[in-house]
C-alpha positions in Angstrom: -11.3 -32.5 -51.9 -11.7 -34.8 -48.8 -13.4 -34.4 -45.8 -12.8 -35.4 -42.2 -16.0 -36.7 -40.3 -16.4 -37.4 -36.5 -17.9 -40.8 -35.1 -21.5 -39.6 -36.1 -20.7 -38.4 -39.8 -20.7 -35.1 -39.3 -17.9 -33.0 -41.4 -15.4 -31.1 -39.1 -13.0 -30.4 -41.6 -11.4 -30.4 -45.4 -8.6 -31.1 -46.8 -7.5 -28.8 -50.3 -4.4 -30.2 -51.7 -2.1 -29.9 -48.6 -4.0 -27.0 -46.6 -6.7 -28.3 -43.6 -9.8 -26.2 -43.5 -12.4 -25.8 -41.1 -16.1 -26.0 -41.6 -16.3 -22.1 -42.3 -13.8 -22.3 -44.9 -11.3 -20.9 -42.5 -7.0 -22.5 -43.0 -6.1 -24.5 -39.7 -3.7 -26.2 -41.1 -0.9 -26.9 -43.9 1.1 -30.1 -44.5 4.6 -29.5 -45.9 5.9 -33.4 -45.9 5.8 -35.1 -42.9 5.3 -32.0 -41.0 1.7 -30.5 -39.7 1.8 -26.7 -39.7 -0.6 -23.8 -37.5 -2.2 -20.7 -39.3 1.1 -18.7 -37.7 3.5 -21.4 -39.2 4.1 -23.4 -36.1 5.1 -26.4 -36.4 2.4 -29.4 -35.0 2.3 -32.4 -35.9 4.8 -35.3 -37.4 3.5 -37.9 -39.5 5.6 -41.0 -39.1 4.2 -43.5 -41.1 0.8 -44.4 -39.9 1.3 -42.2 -36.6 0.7 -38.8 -36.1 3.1 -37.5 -33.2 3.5 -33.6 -31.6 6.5 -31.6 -31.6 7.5 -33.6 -28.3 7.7 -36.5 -29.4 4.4 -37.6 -28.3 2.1 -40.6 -30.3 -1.4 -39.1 -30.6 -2.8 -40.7 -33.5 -2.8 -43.6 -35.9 -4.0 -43.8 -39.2 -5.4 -47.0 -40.6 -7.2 -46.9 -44.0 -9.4 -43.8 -44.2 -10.3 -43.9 -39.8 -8.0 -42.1 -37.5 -7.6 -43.7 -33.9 -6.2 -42.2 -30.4 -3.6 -44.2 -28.9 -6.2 -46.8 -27.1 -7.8 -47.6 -30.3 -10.9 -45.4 -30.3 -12.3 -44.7 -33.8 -12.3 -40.8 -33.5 -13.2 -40.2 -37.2 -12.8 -40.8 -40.8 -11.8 -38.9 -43.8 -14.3 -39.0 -47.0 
């Protein structure tokens, strides 16, 4: 089990083989390949590589290592 940490090491979130939960334990999210799905089975996110893009087409994140970064290069957290 990994977890996803914010800036200041605090856990906001899981991960449990491919399904995302929140701190309360609660599903937010499940990967099914390269594809990021909602509780209702919408369709989110794309992973592309490092990049994580919405269903637009949008770049929103990059991975790099175990840190995920917005699109100027801000550290926005890590996963542990």
């Amino acid at each position: 089990m990994a977890a996803f940490r914010d800036l200041y090491g605090n856990r906001v979130a899981r991960r449990e083989g491919n399904i995302i939960l929140d701190n309360s334990g609660y599903r937010v999210y499940e990967i099914r390949g390269d594809r990021v799905y909602d509780t209702y089975g919408y369709w989110k996110y794309e992973m592309r590589g490092d990049r994580v893009y919405d269903t637009s087409g949008n770049w929103l994140y990059e991975i790099r290592g175990d840190r995920v970064y917005d699109t100027y290069g801000n550290w926005l957290g890590s996963e542990y």
